[in-house]
C-alpha positions in Angstrom: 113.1 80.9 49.4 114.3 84.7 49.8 117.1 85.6 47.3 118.5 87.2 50.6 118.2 83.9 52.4 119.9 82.2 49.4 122.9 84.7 49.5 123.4 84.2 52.9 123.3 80.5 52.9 125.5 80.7 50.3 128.2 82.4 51.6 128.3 80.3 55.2 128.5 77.5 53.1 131.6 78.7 51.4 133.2 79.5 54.6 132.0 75.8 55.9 133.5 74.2 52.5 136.6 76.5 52.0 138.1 75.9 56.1 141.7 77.1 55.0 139.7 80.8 53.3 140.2 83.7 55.1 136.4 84.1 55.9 136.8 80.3 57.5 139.8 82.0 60.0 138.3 85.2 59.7 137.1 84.8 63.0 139.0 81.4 64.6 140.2 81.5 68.2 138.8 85.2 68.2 136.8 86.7 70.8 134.1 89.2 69.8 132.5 91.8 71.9 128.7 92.2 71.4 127.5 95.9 73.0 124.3 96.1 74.5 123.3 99.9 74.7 121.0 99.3 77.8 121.5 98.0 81.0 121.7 94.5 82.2 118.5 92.8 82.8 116.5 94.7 80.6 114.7 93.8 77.6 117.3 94.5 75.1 119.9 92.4 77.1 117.2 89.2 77.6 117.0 89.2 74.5 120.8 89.8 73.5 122.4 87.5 75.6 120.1 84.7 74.4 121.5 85.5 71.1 125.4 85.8 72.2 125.0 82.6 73.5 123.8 80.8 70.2 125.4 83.1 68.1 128.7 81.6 67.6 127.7 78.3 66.5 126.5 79.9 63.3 130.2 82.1 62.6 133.0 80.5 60.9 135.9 79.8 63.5 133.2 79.8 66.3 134.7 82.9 67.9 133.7 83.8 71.6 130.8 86.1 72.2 131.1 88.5 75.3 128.6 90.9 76.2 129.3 94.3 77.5 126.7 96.2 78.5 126.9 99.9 78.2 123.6 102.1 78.9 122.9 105.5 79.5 121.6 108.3 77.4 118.9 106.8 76.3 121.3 104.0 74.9 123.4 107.0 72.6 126.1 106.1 75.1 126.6 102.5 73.6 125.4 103.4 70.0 128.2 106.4 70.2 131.0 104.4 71.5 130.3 101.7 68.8 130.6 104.5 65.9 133.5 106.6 67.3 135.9 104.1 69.1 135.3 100.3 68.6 137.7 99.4 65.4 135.4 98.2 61.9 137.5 95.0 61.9 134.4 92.4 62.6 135.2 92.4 66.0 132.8 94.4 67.5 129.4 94.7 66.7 125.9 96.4 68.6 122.8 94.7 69.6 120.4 98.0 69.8 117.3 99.1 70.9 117.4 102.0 68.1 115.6 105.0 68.6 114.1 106.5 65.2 112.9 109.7 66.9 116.9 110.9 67.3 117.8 109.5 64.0 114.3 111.8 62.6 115.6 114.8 64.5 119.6 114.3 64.1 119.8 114.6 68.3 122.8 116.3 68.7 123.7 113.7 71.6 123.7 110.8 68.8 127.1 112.1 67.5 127.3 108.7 64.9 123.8 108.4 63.5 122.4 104.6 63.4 121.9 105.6 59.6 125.7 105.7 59.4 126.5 102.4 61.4 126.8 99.1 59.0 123.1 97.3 59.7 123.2 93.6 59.8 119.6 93.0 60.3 117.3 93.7 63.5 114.4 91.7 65.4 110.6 92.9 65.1 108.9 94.0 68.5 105.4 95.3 69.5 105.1 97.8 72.8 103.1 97.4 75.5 101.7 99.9 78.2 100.6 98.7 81.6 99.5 100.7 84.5 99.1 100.0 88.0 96.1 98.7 89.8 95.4 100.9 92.4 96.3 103.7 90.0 93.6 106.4 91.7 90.5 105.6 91.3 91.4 102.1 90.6 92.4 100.5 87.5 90.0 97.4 87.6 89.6 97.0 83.1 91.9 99.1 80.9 88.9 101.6 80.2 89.4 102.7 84.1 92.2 104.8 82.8 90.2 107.3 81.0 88.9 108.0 85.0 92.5 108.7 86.2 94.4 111.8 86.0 97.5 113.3 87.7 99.2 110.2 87.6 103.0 109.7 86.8 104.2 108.2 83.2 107.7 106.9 83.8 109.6 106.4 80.6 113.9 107.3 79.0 115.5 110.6 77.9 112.9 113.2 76.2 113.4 112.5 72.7 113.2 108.6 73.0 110.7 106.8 71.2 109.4 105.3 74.3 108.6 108.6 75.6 107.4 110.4 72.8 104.8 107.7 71.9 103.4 107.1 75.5 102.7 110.8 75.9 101.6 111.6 72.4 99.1 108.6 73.2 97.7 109.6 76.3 97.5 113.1 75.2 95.1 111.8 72.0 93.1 109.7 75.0 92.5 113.5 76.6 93.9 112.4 79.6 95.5 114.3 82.0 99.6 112.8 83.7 102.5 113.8 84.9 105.6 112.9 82.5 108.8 111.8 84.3 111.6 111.0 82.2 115.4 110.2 82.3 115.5 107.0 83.3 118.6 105.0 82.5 116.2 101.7 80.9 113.7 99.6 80.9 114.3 97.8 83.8 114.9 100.9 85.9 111.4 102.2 84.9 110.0 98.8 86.0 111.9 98.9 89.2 110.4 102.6 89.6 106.5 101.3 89.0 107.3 98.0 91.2 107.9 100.7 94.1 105.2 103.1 93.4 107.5 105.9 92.0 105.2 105.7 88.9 102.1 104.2 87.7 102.3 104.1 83.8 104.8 103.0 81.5 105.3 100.4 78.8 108.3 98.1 77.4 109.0 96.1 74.4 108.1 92.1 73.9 110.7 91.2 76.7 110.3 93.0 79.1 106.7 92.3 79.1 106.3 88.6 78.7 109.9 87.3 80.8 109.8 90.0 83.3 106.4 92.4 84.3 104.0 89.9 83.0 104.8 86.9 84.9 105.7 89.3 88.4 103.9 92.1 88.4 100.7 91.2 86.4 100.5 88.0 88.1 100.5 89.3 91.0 98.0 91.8 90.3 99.8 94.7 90.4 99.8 96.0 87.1 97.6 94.9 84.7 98.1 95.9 80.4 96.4 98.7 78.2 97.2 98.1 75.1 99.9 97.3 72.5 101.5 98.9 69.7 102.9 96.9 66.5 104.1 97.5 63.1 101.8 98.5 60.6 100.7 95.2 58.2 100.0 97.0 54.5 98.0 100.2 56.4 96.5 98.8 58.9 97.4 98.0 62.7 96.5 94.6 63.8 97.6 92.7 67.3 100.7 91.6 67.1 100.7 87.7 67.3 103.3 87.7 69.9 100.7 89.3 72.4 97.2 88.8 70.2 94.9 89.1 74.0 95.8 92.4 74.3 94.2 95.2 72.4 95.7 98.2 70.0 96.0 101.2 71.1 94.0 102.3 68.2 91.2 99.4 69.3 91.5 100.9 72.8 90.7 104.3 71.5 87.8 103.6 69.4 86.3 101.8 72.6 86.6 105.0 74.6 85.5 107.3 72.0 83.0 105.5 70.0 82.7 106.7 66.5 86.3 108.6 66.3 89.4 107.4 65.5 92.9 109.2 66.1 94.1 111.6 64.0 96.1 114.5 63.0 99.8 115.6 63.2 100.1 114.1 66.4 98.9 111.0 65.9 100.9 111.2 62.7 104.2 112.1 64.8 102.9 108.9 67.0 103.0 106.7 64.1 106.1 108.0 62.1 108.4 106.9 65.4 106.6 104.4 66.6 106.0 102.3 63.5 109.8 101.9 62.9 110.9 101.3 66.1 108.0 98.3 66.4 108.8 97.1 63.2 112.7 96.9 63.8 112.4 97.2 67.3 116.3 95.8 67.7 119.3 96.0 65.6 122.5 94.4 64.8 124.9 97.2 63.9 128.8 96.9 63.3 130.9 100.3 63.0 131.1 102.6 60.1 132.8 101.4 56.7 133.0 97.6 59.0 135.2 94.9 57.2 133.1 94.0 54.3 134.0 90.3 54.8 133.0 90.4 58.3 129.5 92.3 57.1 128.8 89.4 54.8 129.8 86.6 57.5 127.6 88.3 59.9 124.5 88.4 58.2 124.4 85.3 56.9 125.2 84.0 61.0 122.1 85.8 61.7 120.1 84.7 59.1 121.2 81.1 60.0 120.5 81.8 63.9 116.9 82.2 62.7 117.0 78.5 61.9 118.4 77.4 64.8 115.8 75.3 66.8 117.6 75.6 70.1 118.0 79.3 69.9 114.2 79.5 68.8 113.5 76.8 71.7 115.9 79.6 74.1 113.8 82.6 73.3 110.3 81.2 72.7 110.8 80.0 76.5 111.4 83.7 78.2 110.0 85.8 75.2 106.9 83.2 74.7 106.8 83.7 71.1 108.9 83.0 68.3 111.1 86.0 67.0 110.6 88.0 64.2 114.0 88.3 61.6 114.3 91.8 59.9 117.0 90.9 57.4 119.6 93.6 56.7 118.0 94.2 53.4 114.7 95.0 54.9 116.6 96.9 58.0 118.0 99.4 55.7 114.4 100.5 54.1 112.8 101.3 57.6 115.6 103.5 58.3 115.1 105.1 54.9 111.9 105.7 55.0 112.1 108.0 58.2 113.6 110.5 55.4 109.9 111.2 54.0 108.4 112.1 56.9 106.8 115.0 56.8 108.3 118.3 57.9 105.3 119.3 59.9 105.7 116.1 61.5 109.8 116.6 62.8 108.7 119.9 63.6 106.0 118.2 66.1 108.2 115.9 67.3 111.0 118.1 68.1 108.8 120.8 69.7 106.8 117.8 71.4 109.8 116.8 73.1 111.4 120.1 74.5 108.1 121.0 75.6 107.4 118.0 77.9 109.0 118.4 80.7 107.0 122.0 80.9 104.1 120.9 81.4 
């Protein structure tokens, strides 16, 4: 078993054993508020408020979990008010979607850096893009894309990592779109390609499989392109949570036989991409949180992860098991964003103030 596992067992067994410590009443008769930095019914809060409901089982004192949902900004708004007011005394804590491109770039918007909130430990995710159907000339097999142009790419704020990577993609496939950005989430962008306001965009794990999937692409409105996941020791294979639909590299390499991407951009593609996917949500407490509270946190997580009924809860709207980053593991994707190369930020930031110009 991980030594990380171990630890964590350890220590909720202490607090189990020990009911008169303070890390057993740490958190009795408590109530603790769980941010969600995107708006309700979107992927990140599926996926969040299956875990606030499970959640407490697994803490010492089985404090209540409340969710409060606070989007906006490309979800700076909730990852901001989580660094600059909520108190570090265990009480509060962030379920993310985390954007690595604003942590790369040091947004001025982000004014508390994810780097500087306390990780607990995050959930893997691949991406998927889907277009619709009667995208002109018609979108009949994902290779009908490469016929399109002039169509509209719906995605969040300029410098998100679900708008950088789209575009950066599209503009390696050569193909011509209209890039429309600022929307407030996920689920607003689905909203936006269920009326026609767009054709193209993509979500996380989610929002694919509990919410477009199941609507849209059942009703054969929409249908997928092709995913993005982590990389697995240098190369990019399907993700098993979605292994019918292709990679975006696969996809390229079936359009342009004999090439494969390449270059700065599809470096840039692949620096913000690849940590998002492969920490695509994260558990995040304040700056300089309670250290207790830190250690009776992670170990709750950890122990979620064993939980058949939560694994039963999310398997049934997410359709495949979830993917534990532990906090350990959390903390060396976020540090590796520091050796990306400087021709690299200096694509990414010039990519994204030059996007809406086109």
């Amino acid at each position: 078993m991980d030594r990380r596992v171990l630890l964590a067992a350890g220590l909720m067994a202490l607090a189990a054993a020990v009911p008169g410590s303070a890390v057993a009443q740490m958190y009795k008769g408590k109530t603790v508020t769980m941010i969600i930095n995107y708006p309700a019914g979107g992927p990140t809060d599926i996926e969040g408020r299956i875990i606030a409901h499970h959640l407490p089982s697994h803490i010492p004192g089985k404090p209540n979990v409340i969710v409060k949902n606070m989007g906006g900004a490309g979800g700076m708004i909730g990852s901001n008010f989580l660094g600059e007011i909520a108190k570090p005394d265990g009480e509060t804590f962030g379920f993310f979607t985390w954007n690595p491109i604003a942590e790369l770039l040091g947004d001025p918007g982000m004014r508390v850096r994810f780097s500087q909130h306390t990780l607990l430990g995050g959930v893997q995710n691949p991406v998927v893009v889907y277009i619709r159907k009667d995208t002109p000339p018609g979108i009949n097999t994902p290779a009908d894309l490469m016929k399109a142009k002039d169509f509209r790419a719906l995605s969040l704020d300029l410098h998100n990592t679900n708008t950088i990577h789209q575009a950066i993609a599209l503009d390696l496939l050569g193909i011509k779109f209209k890039p429309v950005s600022g929307y407030k989430g996920l689920k607003d962008v689905e909203t936006a390609i269920l009326q026609n306001e767009g054709q193209l965009a993509n979500s996380s794990l989610p929002g694919w499989r509990a919410s477009i999937e199941p609507t849209m692409a059942k009703q054969g409105i929409v249908i997928p392109l092709w995913q993005i996941a982590p990389p697995v020791k240098g190369a990019y294979p399907r993700s098993p949570a979605v292994p019918e639909i292709q990679t975006f590299e696969e996809y390229f390499a079936a359009v342009k036989p004999g090439q494969k991407p390449s270059g700065i951009p599809y470096e840039a593609m692949r620096a913000a991409v690849n940590a998002q996917t492969a920490m695509f949500r994260t558990f995040f407490m304040p700056p300089k949180a309670n250290k207790e509270a830190v250690g009776i946190m992670r170990a709750a997580i950890v122990a979620l992860w064993k939980d058949e009924n939560f694994i039963k809860d999310y398997s049934k709207a997410v359709r495949s098991k979830p993917v534990l980053v532990s906090g350990d593991e959390g903390e060396t994707i976020m540090a590796d964003l520091a050796k990306v190369k400087p021709e690299v930020r200096t694509f990414l930031k010039d990519y994204g103030t030059n996007l809406p110009k086109r």
